[in-house]
N, CA, C and O atoms as CSV, one atom per row, in Angstrom:
chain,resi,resn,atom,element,x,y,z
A,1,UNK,N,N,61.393,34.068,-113.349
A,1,UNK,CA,C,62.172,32.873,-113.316
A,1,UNK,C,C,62.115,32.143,-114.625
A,1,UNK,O,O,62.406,30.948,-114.565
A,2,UNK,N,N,61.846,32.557,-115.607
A,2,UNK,CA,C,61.106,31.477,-116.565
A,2,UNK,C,C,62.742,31.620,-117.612
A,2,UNK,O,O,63.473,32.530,-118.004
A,3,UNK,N,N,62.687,30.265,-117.697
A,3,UNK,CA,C,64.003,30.078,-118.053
A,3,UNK,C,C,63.722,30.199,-120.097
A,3,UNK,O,O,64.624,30.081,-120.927
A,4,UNK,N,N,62.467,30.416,-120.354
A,4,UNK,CA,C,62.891,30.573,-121.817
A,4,UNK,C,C,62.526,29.260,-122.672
A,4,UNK,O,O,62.203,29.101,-123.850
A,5,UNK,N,N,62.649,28.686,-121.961
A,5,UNK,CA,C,62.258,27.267,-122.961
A,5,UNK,C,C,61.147,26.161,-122.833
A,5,UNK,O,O,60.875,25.697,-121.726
A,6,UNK,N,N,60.759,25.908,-123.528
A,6,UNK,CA,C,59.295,25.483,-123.575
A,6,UNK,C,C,59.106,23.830,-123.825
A,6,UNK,O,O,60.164,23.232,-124.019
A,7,UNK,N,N,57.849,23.009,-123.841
A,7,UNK,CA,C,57.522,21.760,-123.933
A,7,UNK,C,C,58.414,21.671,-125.596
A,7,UNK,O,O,59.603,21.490,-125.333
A,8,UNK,N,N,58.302,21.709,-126.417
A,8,UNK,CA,C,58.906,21.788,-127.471
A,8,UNK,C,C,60.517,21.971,-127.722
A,8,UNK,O,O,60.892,21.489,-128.791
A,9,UNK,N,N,61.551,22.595,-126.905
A,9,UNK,CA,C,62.553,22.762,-126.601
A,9,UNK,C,C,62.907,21.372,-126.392
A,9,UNK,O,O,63.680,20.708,-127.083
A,10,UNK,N,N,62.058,20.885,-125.044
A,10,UNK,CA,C,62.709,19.378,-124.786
A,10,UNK,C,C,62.420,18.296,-125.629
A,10,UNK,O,O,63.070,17.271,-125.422
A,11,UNK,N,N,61.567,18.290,-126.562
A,11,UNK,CA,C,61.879,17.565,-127.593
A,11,UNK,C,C,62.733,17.256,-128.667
A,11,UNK,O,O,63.066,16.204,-129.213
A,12,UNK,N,N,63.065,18.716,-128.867
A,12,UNK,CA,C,64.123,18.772,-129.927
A,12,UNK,C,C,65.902,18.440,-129.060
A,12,UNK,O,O,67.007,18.853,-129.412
A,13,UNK,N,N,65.542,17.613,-127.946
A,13,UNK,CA,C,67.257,17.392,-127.821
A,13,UNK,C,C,67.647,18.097,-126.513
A,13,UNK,O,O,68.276,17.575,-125.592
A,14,UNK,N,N,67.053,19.716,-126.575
A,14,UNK,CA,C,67.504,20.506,-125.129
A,14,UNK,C,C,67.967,19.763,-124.548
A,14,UNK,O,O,67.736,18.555,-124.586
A,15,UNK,N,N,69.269,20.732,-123.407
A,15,UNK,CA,C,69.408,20.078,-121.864
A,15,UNK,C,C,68.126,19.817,-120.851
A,15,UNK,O,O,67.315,20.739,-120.942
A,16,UNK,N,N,67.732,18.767,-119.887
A,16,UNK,CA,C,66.828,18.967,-119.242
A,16,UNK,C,C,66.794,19.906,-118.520
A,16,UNK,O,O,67.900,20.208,-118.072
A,17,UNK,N,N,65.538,20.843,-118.034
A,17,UNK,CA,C,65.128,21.864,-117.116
A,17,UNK,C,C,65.615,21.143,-115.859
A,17,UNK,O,O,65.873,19.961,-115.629
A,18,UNK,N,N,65.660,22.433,-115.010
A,18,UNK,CA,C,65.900,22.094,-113.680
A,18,UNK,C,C,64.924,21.194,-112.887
A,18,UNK,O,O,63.723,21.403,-113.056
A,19,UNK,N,N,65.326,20.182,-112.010
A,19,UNK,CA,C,64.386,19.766,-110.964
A,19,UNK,C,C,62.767,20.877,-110.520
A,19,UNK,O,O,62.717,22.089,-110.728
A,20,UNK,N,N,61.769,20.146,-109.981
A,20,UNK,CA,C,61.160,21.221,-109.267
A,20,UNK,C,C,61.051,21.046,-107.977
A,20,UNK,O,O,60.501,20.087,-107.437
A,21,UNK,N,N,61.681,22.159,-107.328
A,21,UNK,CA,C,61.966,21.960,-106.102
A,21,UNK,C,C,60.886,22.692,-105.183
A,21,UNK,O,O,59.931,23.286,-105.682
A,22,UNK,N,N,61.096,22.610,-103.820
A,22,UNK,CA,C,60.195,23.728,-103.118
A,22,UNK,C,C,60.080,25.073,-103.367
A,22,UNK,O,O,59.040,25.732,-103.392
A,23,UNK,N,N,61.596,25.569,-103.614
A,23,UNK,CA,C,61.636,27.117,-104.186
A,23,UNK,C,C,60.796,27.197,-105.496
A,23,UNK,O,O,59.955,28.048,-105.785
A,24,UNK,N,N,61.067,26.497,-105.970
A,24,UNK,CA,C,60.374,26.528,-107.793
A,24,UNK,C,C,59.085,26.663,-107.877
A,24,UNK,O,O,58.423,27.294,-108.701
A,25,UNK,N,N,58.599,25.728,-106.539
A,25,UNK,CA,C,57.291,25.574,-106.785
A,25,UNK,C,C,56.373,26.693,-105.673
A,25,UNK,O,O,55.144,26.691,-105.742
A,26,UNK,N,N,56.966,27.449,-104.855
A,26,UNK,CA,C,56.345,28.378,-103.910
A,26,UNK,C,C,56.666,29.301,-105.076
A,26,UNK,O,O,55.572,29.539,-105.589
A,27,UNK,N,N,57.919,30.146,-105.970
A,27,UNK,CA,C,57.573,31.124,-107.068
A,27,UNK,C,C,56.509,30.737,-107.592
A,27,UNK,O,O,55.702,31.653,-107.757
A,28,UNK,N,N,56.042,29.331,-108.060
A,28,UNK,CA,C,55.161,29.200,-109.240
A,28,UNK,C,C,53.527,29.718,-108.693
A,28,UNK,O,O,52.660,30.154,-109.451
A,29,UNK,N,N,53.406,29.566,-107.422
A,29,UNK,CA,C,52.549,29.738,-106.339
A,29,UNK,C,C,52.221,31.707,-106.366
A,29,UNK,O,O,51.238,32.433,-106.514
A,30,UNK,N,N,53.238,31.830,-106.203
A,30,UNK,CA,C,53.381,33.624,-106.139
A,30,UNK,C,C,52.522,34.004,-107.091
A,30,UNK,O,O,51.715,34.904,-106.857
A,31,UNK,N,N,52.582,33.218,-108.602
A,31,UNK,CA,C,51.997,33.602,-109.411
A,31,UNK,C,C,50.296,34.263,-109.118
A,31,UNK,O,O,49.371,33.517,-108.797
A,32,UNK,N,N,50.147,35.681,-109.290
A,32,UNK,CA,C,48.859,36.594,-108.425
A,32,UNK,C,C,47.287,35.005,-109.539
A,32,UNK,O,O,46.183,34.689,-109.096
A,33,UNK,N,N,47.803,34.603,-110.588
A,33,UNK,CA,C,46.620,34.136,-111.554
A,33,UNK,C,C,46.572,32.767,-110.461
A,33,UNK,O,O,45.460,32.335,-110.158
A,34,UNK,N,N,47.917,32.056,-109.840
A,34,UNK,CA,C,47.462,30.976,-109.141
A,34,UNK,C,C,47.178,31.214,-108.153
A,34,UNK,O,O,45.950,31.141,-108.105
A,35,UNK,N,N,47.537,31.459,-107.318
A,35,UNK,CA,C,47.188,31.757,-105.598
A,35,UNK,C,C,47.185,33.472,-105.454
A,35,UNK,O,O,48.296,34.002,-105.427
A,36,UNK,N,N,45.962,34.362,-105.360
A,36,UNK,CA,C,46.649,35.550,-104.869
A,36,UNK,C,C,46.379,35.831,-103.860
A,36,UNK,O,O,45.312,35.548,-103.315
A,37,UNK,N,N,47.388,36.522,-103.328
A,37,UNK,CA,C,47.170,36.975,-101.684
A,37,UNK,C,C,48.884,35.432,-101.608
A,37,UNK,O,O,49.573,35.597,-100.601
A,38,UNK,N,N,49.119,34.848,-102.062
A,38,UNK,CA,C,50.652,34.026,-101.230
A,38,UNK,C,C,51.260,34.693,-100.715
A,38,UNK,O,O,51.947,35.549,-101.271
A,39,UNK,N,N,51.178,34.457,-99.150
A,39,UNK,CA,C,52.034,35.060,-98.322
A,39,UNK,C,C,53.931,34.873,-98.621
A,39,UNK,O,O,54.422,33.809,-98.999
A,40,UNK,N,N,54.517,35.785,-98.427
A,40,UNK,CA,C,56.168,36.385,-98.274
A,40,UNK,C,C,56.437,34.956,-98.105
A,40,UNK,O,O,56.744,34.355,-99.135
A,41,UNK,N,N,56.384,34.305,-97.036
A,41,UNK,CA,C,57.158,33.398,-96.290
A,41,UNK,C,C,56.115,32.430,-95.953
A,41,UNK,O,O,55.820,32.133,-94.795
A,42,UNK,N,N,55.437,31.835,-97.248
A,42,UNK,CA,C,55.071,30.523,-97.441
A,42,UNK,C,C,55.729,29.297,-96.822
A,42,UNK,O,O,56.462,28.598,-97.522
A,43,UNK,N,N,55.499,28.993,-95.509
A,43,UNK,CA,C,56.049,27.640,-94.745
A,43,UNK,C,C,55.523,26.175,-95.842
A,43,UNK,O,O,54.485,26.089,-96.498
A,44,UNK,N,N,56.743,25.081,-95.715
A,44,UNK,CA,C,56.598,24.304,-95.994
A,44,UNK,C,C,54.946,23.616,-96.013
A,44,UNK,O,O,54.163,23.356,-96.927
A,45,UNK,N,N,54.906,23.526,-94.985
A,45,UNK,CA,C,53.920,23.130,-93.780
A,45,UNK,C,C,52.822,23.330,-93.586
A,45,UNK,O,O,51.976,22.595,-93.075
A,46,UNK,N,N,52.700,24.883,-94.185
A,46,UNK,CA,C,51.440,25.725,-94.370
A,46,UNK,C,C,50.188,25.232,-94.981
A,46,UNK,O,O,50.158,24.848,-96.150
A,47,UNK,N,N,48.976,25.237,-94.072
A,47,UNK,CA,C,48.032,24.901,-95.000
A,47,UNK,C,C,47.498,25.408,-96.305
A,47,UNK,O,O,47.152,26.587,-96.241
A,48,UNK,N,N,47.385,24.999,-97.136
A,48,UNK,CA,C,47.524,24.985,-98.583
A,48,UNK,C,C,46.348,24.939,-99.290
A,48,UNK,O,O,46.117,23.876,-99.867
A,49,UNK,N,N,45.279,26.124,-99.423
A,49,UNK,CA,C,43.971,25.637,-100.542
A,49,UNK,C,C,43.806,26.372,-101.736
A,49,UNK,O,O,43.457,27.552,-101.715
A,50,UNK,N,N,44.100,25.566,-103.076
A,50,UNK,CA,C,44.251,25.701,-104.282
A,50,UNK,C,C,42.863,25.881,-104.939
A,50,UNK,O,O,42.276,24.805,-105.054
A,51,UNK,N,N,42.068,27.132,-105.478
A,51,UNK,CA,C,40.840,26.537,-106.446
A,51,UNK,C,C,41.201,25.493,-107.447
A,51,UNK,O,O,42.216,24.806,-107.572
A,52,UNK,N,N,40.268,25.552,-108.018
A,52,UNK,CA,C,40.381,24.907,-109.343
A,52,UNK,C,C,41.223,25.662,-110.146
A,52,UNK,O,O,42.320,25.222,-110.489
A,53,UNK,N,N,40.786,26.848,-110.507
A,53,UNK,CA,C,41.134,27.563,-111.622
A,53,UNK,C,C,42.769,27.706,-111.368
A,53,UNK,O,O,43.642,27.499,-112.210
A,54,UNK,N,N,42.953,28.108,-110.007
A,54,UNK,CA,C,44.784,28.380,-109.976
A,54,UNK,C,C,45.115,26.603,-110.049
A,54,UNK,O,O,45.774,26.289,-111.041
A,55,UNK,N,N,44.878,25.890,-109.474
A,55,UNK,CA,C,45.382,24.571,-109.892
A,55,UNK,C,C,45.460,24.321,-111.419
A,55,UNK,O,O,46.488,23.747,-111.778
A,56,UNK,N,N,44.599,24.634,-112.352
A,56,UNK,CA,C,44.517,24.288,-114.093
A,56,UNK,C,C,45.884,25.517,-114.650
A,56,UNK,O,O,46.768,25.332,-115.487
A,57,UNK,N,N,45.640,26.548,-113.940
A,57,UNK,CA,C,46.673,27.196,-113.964
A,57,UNK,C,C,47.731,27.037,-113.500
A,57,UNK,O,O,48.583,27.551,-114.225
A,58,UNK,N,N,48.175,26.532,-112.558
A,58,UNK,CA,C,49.677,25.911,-112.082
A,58,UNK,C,C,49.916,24.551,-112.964
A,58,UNK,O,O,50.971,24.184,-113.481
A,59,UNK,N,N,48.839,24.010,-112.985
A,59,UNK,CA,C,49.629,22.933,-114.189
A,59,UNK,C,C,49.541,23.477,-115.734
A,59,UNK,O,O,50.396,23.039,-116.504
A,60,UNK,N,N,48.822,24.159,-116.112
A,60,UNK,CA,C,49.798,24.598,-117.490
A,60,UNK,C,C,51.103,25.392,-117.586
A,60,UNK,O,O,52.006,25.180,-118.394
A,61,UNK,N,N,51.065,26.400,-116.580
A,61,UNK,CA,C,52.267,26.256,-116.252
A,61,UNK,C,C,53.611,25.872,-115.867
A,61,UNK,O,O,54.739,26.320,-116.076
A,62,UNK,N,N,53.030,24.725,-115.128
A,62,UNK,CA,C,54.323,23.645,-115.084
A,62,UNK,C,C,54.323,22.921,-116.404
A,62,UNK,O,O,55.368,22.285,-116.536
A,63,UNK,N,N,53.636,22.822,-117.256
A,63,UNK,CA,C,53.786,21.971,-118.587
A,63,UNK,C,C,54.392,23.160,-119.615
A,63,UNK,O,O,54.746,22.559,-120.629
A,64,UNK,N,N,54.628,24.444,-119.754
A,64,UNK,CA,C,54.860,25.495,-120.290
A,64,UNK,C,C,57.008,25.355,-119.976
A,64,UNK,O,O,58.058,25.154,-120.586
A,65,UNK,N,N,56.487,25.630,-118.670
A,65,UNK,CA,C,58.218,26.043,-118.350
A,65,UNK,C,C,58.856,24.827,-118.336
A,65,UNK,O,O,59.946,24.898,-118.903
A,66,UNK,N,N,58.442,23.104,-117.653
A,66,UNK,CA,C,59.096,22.224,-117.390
A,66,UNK,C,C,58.986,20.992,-118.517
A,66,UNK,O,O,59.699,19.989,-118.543
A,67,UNK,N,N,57.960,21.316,-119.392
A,67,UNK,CA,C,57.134,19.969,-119.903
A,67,UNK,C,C,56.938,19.261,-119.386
A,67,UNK,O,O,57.436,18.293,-119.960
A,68,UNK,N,N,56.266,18.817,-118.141
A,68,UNK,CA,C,55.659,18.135,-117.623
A,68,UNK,C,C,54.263,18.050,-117.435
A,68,UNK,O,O,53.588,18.912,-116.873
A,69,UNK,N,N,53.923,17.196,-117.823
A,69,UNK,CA,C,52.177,17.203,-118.313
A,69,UNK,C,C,51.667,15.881,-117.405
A,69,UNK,O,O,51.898,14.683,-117.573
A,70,UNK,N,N,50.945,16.522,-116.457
A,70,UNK,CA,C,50.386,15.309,-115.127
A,70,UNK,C,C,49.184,15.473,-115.165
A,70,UNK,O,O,48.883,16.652,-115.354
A,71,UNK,N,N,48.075,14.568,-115.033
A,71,UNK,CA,C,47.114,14.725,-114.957
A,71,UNK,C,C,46.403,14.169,-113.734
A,71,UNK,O,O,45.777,13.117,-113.863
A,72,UNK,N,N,46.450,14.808,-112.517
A,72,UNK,CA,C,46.163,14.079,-111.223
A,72,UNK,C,C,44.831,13.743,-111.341
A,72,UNK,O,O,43.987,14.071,-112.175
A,73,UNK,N,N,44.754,12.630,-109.814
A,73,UNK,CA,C,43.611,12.242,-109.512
A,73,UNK,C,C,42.700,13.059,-108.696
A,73,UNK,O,O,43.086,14.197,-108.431
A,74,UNK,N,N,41.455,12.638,-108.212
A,74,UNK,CA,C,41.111,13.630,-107.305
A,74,UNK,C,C,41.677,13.620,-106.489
A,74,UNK,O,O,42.035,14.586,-105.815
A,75,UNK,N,N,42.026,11.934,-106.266
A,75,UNK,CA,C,42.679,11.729,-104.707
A,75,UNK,C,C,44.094,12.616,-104.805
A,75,UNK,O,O,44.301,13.474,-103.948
A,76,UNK,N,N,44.654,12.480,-105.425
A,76,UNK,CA,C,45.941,13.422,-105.936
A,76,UNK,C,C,45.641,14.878,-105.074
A,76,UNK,O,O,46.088,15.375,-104.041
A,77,UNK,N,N,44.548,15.297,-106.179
A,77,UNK,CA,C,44.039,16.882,-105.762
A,77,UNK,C,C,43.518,17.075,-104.405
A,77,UNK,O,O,43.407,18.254,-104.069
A,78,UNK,N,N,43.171,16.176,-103.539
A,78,UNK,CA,C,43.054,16.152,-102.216
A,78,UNK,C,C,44.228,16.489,-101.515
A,78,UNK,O,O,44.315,17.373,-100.663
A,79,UNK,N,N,45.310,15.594,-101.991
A,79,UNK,CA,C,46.521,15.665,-101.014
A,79,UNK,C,C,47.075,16.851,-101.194
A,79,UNK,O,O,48.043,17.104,-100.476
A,80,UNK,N,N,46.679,17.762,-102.065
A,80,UNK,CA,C,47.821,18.953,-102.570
A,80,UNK,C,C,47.503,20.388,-101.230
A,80,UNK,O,O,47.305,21.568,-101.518
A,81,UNK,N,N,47.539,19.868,-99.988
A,81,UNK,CA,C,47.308,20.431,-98.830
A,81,UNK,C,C,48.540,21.580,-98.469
A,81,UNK,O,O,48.217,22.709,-98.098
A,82,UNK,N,N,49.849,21.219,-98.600
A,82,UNK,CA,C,50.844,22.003,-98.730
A,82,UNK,C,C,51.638,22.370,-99.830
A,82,UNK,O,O,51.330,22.213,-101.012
A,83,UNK,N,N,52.801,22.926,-99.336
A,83,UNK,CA,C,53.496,23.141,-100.433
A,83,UNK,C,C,54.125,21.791,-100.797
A,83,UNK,O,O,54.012,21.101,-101.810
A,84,UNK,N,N,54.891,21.605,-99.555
A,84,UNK,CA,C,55.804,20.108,-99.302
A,84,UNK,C,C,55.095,19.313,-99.836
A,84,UNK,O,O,55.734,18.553,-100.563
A,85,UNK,N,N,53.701,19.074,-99.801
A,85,UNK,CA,C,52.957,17.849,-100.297
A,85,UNK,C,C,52.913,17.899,-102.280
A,85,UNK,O,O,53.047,16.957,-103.060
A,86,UNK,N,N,52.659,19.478,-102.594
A,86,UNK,CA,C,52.126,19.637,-104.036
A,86,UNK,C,C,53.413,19.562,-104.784
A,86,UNK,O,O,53.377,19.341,-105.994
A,87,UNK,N,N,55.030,19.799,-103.901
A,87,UNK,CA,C,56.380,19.801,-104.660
A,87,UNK,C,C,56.646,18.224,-104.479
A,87,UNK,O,O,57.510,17.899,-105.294
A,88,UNK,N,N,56.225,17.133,-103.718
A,88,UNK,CA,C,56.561,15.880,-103.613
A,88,UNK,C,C,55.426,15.410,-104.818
A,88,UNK,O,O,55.890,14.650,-105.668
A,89,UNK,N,N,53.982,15.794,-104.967
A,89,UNK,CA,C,53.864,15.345,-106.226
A,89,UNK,C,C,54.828,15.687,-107.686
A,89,UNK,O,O,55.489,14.908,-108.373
A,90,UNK,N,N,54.645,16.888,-107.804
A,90,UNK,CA,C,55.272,17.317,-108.733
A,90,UNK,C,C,56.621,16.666,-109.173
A,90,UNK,O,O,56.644,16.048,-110.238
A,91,UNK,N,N,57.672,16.766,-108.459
A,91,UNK,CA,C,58.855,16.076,-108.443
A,91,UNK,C,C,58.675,14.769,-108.549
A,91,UNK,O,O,59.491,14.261,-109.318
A,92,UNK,N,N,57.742,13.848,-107.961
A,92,UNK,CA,C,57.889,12.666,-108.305
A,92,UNK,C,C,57.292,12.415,-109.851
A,92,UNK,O,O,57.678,11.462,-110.527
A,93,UNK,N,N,56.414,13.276,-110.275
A,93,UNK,CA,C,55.720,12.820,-111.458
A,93,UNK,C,C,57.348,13.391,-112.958
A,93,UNK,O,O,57.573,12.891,-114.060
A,94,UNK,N,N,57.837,14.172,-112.465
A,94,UNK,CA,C,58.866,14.813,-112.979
A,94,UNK,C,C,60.229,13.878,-113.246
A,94,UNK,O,O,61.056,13.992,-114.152
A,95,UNK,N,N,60.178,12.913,-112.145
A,95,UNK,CA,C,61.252,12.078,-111.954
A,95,UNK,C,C,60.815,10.472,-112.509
A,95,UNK,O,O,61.645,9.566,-112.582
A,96,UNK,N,N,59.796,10.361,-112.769
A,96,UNK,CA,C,58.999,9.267,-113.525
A,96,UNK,C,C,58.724,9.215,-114.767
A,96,UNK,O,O,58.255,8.232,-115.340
A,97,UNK,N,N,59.123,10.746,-115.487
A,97,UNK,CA,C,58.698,10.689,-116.843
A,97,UNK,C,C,59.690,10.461,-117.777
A,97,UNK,O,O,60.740,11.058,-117.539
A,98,UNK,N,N,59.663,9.601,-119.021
A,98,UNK,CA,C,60.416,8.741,-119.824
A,98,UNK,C,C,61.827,9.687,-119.949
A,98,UNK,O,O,62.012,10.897,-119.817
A,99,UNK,N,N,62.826,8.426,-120.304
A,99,UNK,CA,C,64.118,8.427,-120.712
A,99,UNK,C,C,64.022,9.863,-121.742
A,99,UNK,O,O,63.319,10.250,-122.676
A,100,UNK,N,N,65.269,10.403,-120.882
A,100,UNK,CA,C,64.805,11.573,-122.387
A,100,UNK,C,C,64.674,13.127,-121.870
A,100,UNK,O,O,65.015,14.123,-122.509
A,101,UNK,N,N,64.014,13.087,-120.366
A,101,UNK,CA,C,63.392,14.600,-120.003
A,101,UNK,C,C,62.465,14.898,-120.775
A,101,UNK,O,O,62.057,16.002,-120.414
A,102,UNK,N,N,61.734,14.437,-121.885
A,102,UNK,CA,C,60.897,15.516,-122.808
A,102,UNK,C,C,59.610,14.807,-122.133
A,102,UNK,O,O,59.550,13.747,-121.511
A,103,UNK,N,N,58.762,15.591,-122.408
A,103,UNK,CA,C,57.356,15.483,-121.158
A,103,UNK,C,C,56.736,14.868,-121.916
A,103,UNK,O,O,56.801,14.751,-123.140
A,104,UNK,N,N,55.563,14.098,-120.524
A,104,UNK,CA,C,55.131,12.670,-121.261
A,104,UNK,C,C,54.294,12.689,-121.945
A,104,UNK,O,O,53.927,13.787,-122.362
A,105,UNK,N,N,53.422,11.149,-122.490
A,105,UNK,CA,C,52.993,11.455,-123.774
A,105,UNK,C,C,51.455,11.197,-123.110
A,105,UNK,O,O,51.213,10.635,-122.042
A,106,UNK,N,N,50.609,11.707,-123.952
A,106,UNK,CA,C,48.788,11.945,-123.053
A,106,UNK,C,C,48.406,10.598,-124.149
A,106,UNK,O,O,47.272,10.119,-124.166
């Protein structure tokens, strides 16, 4: 899925990347380095337990393909129980970041 363009792309002007949606974010999941063993038909709903390591890994990855650079809380990392729950963070932190699309600043 990886559309090719990177944190750096959206600085220089790019169109913004796509939303991240549930689909976006159950592929990103597939990934064998973040979750392995993700079942075919990952339910919304499904209970959801992320290590560490695939979590540090799903967010550089989302900062790679989307530029979006989040740095949750624990309480954050608590809630990331589903999918529905870890794509409602994501998207909201996605939809909060400055005028512009280019990912935020640390």
């Amino acid at each position: 899925m990886s559309t090719g363009a990177t944190a750096s792309d959206a600085r220089e002007g790019e169109p913004a990347l796509s939303p991240l949606t549930t689909d976006t974010v159950r592929e990103l999941l597939a990934d064998r380095k973040i979750f392995p063993g993700v079942p075919d038909e990952l339910g919304e709903d499904t209970e959801l337990i992320l290590d560490s390591l695939g979590l540090v890994w799903l967010l550089h990855v989302v900062e790679e393909r989307f530029g979006l650079v989040v740095e949750p809380t624990y309480e954050d990392i608590a809630g990331f129980t589903s999918l529905r729950r870890l794509t409602d963070y994501l998207s909201a932190a996605q939809a909060d970041r400055p005028e512009g699309g280019g990912p935020d600043e640390r």
